[in-house]
Backbone bond lengths (Angstrom), bond angles and torsions (degrees), N, CA, C in turn:
res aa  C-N    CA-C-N  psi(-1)  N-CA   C-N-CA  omega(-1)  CA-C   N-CA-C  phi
1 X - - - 1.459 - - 1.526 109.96 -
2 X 1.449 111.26 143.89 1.473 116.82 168.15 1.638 109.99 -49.55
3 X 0.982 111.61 162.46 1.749 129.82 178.17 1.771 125.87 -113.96
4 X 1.383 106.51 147.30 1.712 88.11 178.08 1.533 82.81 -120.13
5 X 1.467 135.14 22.89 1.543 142.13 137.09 1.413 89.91 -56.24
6 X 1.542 147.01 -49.57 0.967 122.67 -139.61 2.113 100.84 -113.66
7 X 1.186 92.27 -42.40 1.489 118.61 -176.98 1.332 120.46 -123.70
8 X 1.876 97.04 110.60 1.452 90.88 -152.15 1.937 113.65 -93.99
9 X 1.253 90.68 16.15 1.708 104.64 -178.96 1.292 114.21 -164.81
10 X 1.446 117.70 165.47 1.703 108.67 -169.82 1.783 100.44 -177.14
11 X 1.579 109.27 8.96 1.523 103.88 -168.94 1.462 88.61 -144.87
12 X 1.764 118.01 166.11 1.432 97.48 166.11 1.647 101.28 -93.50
13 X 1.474 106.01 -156.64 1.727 116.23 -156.45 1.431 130.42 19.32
14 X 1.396 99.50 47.18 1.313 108.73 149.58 1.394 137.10 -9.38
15 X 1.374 164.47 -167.55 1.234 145.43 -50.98 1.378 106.02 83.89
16 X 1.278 134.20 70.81 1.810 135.38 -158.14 2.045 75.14 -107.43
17 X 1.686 111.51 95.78 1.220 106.52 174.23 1.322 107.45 -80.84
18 X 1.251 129.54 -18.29 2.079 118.56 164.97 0.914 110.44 -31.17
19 X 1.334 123.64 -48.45 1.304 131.27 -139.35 1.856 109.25 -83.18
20 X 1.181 89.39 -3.13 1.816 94.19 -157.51 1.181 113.81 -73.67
21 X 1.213 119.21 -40.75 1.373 151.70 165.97 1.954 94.34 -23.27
22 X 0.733 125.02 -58.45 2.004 153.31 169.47 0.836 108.08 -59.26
23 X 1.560 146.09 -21.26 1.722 141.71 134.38 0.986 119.41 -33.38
24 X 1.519 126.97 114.72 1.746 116.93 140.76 1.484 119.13 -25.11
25 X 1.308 134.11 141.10 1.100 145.79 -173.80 1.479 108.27 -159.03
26 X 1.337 114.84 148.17 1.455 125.25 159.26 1.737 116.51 -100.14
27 X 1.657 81.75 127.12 1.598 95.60 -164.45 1.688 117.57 -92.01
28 X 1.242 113.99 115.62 1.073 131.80 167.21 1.425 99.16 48.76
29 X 1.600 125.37 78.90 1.353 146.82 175.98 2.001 106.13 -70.77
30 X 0.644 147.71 102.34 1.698 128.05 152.77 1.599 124.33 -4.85
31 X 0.766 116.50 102.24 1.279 109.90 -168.68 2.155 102.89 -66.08
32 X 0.935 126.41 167.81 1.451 122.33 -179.81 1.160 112.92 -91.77
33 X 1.514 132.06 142.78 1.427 150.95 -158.02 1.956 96.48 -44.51
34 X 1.640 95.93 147.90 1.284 86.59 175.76 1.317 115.59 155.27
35 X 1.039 149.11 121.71 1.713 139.90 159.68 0.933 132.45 -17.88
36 X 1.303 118.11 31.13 1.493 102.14 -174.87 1.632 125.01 -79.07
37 X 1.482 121.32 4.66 1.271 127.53 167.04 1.722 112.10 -46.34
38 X 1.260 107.97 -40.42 1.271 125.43 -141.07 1.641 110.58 -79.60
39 X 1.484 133.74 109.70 1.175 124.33 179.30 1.379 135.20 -77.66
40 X 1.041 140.18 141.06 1.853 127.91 -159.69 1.044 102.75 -84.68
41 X 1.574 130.65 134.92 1.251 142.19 -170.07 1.857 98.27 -75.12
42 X 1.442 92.54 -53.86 1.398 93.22 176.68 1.916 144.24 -99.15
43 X 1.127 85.98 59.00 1.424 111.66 175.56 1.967 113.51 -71.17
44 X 1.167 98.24 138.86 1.944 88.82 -167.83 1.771 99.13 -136.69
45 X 1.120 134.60 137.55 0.934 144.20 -152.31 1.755 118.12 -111.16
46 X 1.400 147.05 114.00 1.397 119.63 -152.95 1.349 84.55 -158.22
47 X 1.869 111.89 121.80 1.165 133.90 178.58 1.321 103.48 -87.22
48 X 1.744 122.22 133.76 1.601 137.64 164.07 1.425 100.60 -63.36
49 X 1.394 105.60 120.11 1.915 95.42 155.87 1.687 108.37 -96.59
50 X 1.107 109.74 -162.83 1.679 117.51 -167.76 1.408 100.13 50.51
51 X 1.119 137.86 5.22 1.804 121.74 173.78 1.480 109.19 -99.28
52 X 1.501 108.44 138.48 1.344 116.98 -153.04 2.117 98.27 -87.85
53 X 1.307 112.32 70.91 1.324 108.80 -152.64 1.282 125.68 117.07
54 X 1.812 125.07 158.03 1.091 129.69 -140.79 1.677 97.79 -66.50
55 X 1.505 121.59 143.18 1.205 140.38 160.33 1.638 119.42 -168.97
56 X 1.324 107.15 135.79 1.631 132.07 -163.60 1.457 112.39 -140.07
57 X 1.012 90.94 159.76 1.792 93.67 170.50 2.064 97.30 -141.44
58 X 0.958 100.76 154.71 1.944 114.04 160.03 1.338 106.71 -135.05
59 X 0.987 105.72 136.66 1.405 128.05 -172.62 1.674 113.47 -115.67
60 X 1.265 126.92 127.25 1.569 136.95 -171.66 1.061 96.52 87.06
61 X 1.484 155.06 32.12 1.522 141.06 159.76 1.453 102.69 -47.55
62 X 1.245 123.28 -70.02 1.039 123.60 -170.61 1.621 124.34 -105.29
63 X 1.384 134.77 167.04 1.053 108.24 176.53 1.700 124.30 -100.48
64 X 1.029 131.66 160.63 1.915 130.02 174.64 1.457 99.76 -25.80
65 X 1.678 113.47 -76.62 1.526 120.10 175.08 1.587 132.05 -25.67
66 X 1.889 87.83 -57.58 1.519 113.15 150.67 1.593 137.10 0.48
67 X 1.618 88.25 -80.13 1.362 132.67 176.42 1.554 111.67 -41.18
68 X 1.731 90.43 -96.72 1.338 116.94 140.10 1.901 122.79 16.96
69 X 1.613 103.22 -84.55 1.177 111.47 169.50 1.585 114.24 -66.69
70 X 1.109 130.60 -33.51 1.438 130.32 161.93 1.598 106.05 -55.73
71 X 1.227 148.28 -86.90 1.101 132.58 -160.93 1.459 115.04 -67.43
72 X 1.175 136.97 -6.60 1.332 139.87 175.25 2.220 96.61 -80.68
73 X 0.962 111.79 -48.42 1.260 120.78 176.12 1.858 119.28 -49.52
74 X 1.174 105.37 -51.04 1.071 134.08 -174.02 1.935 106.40 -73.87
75 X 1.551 116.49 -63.74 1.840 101.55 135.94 1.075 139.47 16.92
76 X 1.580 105.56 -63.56 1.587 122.46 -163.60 1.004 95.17 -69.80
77 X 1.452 122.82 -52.36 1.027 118.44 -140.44 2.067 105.05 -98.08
78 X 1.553 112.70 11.67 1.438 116.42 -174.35 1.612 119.40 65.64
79 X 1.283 116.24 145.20 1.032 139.16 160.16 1.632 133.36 -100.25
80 X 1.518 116.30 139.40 1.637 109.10 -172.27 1.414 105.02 -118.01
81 X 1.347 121.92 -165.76 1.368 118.64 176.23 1.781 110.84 -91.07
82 X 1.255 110.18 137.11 1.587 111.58 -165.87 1.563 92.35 -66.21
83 X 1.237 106.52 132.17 1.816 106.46 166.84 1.538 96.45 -108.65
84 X 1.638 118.55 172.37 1.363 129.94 173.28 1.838 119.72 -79.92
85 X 1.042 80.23 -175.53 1.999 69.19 -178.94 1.085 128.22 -59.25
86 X 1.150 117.85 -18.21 1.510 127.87 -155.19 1.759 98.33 -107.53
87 X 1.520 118.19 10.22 1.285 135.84 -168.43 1.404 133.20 54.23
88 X 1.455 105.42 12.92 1.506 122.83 159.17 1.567 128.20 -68.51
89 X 1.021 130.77 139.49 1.458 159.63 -175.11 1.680 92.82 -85.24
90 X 1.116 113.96 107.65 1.405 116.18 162.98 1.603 117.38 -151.23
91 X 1.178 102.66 99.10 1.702 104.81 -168.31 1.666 109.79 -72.31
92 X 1.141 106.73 -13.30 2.029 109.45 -177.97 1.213 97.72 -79.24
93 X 1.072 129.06 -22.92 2.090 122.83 159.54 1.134 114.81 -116.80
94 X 1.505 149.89 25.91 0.972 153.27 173.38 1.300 131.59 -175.02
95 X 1.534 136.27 102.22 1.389 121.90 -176.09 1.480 115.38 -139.01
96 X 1.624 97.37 95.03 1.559 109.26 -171.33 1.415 104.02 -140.54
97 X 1.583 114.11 151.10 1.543 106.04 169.19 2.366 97.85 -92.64
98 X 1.567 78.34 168.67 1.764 79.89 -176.63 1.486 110.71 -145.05
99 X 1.086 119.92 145.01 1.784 125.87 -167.48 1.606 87.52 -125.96
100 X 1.549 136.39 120.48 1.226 120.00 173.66 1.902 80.96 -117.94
101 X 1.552 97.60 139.82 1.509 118.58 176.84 1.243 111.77 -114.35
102 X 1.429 145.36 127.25 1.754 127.84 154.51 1.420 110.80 -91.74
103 X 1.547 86.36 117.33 1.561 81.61 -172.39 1.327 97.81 -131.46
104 X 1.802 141.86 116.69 1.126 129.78 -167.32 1.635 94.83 -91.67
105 X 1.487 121.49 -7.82 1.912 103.16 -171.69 1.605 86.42 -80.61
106 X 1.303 127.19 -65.87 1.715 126.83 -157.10 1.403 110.91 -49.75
107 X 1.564 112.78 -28.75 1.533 122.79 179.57 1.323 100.64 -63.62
108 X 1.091 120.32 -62.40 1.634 132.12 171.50 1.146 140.22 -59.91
109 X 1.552 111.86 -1.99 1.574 122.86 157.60 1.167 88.27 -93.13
110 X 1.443 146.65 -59.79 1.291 136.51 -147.79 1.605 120.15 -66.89
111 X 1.791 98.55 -35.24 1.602 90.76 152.23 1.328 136.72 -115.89
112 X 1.706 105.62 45.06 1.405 129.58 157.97 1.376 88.78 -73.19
113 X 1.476 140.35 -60.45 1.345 135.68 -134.92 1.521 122.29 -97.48
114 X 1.467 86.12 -27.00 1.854 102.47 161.06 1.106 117.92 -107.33
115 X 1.215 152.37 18.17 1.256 143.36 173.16 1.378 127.04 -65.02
116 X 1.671 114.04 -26.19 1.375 100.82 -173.47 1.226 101.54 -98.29
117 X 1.573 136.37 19.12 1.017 127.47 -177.04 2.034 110.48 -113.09
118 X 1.788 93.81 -2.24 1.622 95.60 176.02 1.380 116.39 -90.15
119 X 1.261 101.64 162.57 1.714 105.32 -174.95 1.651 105.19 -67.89
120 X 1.354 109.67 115.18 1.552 116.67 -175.72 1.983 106.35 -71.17
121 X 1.104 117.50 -12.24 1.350 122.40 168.25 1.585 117.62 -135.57
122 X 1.364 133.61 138.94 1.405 134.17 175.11 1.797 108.55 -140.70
123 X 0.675 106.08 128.35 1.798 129.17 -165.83 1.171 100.10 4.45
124 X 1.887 108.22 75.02 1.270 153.12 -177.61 1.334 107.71 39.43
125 X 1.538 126.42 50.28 1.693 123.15 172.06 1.834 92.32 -110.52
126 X 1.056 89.22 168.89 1.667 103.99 177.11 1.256 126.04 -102.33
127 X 1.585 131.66 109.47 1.497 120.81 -171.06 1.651 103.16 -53.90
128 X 1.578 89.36 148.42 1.519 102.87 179.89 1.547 112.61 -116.76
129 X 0.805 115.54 -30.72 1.492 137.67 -160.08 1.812 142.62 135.34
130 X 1.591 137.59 -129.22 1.242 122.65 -173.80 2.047 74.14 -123.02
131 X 2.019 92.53 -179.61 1.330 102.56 -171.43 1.665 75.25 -113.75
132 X 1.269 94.00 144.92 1.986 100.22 -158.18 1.833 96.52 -95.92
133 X 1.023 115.68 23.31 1.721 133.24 -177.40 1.596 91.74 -109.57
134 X 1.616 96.81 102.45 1.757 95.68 176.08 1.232 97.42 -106.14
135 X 1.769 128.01 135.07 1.158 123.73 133.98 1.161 133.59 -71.34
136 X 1.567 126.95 109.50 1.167 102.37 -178.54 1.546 114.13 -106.16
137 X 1.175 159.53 137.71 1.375 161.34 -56.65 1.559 125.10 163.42
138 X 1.058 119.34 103.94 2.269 116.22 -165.34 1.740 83.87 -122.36
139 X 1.284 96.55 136.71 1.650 105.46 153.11 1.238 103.35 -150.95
140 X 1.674 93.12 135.62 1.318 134.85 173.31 1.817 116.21 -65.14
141 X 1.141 130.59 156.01 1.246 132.71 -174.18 1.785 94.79 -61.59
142 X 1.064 121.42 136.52 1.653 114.33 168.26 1.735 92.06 100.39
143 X 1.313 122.79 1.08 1.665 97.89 -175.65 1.828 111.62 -121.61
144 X 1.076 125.79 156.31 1.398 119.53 -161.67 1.573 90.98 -160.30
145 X 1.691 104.36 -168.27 1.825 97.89 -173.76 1.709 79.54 -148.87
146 X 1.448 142.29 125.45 1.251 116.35 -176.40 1.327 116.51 -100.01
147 X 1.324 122.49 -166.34 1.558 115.24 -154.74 1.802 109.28 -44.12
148 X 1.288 105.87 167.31 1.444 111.11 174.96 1.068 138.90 173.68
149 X 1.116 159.87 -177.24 1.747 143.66 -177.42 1.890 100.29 -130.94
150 X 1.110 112.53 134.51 1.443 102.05 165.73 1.585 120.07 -78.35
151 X 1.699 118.78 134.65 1.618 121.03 158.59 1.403 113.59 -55.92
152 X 1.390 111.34 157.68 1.434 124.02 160.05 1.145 105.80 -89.89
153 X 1.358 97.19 162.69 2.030 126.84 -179.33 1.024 94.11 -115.95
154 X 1.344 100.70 118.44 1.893 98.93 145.93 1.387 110.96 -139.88
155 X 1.394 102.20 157.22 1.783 129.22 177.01 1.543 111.06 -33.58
156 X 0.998 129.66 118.67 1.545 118.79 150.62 1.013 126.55 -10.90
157 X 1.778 112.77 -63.57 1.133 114.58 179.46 1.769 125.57 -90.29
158 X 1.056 85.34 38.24 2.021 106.81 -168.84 1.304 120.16 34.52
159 X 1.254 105.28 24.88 2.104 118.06 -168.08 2.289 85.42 -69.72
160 X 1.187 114.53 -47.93 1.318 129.11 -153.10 1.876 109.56 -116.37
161 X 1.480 113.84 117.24 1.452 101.08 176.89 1.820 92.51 -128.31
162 X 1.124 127.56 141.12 1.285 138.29 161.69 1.853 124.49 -47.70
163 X 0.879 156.98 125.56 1.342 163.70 142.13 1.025 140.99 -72.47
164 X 1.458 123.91 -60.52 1.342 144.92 172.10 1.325 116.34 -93.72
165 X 1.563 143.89 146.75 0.885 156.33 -165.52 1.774 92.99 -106.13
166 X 1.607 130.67 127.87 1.140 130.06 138.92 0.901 131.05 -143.09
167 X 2.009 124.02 127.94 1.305 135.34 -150.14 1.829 93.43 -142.10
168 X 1.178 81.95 120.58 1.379 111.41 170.27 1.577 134.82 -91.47
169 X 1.457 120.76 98.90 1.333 119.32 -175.32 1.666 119.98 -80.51
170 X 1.335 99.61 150.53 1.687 107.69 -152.97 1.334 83.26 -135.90
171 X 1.294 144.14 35.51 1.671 137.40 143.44 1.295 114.74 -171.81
172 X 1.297 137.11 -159.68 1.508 127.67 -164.09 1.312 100.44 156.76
173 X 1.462 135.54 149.99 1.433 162.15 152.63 1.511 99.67 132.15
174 X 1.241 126.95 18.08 1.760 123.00 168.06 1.349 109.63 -66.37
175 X 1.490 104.04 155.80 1.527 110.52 153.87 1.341 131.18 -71.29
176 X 1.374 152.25 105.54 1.487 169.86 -157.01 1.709 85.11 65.88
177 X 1.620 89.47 -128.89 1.689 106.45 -150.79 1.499 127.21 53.08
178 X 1.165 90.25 46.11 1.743 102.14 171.86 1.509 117.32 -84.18
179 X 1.376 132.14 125.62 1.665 116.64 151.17 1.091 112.77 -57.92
180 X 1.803 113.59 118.57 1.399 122.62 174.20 1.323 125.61 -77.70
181 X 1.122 155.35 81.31 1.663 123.63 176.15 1.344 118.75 -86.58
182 X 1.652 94.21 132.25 1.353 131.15 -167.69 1.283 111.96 -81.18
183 X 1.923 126.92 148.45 1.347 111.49 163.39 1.457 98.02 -76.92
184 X 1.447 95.36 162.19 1.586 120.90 157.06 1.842 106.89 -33.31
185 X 1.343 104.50 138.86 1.429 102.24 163.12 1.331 119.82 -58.73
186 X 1.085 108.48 142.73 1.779 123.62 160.03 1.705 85.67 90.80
187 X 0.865 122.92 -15.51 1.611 120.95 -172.13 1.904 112.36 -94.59
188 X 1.644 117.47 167.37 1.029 104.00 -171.84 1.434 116.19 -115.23
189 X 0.805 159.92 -160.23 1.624 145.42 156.93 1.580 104.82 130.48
190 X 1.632 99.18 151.91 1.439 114.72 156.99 1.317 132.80 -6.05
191 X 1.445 143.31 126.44 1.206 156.07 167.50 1.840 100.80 -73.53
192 X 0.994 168.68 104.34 1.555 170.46 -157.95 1.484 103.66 -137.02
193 X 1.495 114.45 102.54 1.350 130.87 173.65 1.625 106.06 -103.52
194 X 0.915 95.45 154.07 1.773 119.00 -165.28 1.845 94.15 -124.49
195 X 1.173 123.52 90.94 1.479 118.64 167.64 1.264 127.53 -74.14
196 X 1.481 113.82 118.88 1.665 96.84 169.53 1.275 158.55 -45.09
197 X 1.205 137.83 121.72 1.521 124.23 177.71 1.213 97.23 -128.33
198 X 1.799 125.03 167.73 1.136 128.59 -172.44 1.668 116.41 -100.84
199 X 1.170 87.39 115.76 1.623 105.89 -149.05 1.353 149.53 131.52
200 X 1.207 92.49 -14.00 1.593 123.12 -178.22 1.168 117.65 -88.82
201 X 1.411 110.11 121.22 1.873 114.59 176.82 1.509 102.00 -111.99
202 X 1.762 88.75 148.12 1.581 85.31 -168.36 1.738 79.57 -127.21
203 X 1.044 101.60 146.22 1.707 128.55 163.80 1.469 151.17 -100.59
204 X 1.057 148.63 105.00 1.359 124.12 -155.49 1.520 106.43 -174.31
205 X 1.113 113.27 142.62 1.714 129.97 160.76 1.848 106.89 -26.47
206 X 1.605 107.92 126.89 1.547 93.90 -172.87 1.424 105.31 -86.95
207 X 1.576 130.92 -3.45 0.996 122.52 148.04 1.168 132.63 -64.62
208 X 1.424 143.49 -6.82 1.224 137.27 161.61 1.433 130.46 -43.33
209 X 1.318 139.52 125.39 1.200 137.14 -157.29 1.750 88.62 -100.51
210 X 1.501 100.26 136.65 1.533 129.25 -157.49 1.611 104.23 -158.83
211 X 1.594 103.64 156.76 0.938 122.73 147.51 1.811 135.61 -167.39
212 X 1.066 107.44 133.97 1.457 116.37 -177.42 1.568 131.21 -57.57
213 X 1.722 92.78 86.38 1.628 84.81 -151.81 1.655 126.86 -95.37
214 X 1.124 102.10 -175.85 1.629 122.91 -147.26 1.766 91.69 -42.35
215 X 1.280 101.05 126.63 1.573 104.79 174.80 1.694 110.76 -82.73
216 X 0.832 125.11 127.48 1.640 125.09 173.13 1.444 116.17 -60.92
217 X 1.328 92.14 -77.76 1.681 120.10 -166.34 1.509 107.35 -142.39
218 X 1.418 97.65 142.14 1.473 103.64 150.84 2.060 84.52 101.09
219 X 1.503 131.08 162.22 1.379 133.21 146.72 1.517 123.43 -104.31
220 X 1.299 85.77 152.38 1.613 117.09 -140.11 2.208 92.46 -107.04
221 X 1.149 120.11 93.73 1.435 115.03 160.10 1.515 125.84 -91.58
222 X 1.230 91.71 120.36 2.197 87.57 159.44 1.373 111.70 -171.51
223 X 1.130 113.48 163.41 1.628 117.14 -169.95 2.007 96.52 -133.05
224 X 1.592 70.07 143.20 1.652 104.24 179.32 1.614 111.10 -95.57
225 X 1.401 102.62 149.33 1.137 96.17 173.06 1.966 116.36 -176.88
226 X 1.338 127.76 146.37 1.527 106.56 -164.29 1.569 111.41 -80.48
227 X 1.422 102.91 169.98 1.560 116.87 164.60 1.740 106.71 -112.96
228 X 1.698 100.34 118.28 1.580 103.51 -161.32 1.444 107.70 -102.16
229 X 1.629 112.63 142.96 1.551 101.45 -171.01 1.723 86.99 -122.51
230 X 1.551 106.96 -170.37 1.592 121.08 168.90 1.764 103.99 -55.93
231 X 1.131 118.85 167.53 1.937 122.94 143.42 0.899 104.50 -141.12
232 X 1.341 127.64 96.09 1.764 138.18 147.23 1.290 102.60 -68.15
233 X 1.653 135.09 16.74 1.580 102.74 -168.26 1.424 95.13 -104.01
């Protein structure tokens, strides 16, 4: 598979993840009482076909309760309107509120629990771990993100560049708000939605052309966040 180690864009409305670093964020919050040491025995693993490139889902990462206590947490601390990378407000490609947290413990349970299921090598870099910059993400009935490719993150000090896209849903029984994946432009193929449930991690190439679609009814939680490898390039 192509790389965003190698190519750091390929769709328009990007996700300019450099840039993130330049967000307000809440720094290293306590996460709220709770088990989170604890890994789920029953975690289940389920590859997308028709996607032009890597995409997965795991299912039971977290638990309902889980969830639950994650977006109630996250609350406290308020939500704004999601702007684009470039830190613009543009609701004709994007209409979500966003809480970004740095939190290196929640980053680090989350890839306590998926780790043995990520690619331990990607066009020969070395998994490192998650990018500890969580977005976490509310949409309102009427809000969606439209097609798009995700940017890579990388380190300041370029030790670390991002690859994989992983966003984790923290509720479920709405109307739409599906991650769509899109064919390639000019190309023909399958529409492949990924529905939320609370608990569910979804995985995938950040070049994959996607979009976060039109929510009906009901609000929609989940947080984004990268899968970080070596950059020798």
């Amino acid at each position: 598979f192509s790389s965003c180690c190698t190519s750091g864009r390929a769709w328009p409305y990007f996700t300019f993840c450099n840039t993130l670093m330049a967000l307000h964020a809440f720094k290293d919050p306590q996460l709220p009482e709770g088990d989170w040491g604890e890994i789920p025995r029953n975690i289940k693993q389920k590859h997308f076909k028709h996607v032009n490139g890597l995409a997965f889902v795991l299912d039971n990462v977290f638990s309902p309760e889980e969830c639950n206590t994650i977006i109630e947490w996250t609350e406290s601390f308020g939500y704004v309107k999601a702007s684009l990378g470039n830190g613009r407000v543009v609701e004709q490609v994007r209409k979500s509120d966003r809480c970004i947290i740095d939190s290196d413990e929640l980053s680090q349970v989350l890839f306590n629990r998926i780790e043995k299921f990520l690619p331990k090598k990607w066009n020969g870099e070395s998994l490192t771990g998650l990018n500890e910059r969580l977005r976490f993400l509310r949409y309102y009935p009427g809000g969606y993100f439209k097609p798009h490719g995700d940017g890579f993150y990388e380190r300041e000090d370029k030790s670390e560049r991002s690859c994989l896209t992983c966003q984790l849903y923290l509720n479920g029984g709405f109307e739409g708000g599906a991650t769509t994946f899109l064919p390639r432009r000019r190309e023909k193929g399958p529409e492949v939605p990924c529905v939320p449930q609370p608990g569910r991690v979804l995985i995938f190439q950040h070049e994959l052309r996607h979009e976060g679609s039109l929510l009906k009814s009901g609000t929609k939680y989940a947080v984004r966040t990268d899968v970080m490898y070596t950059c020798s390039i």
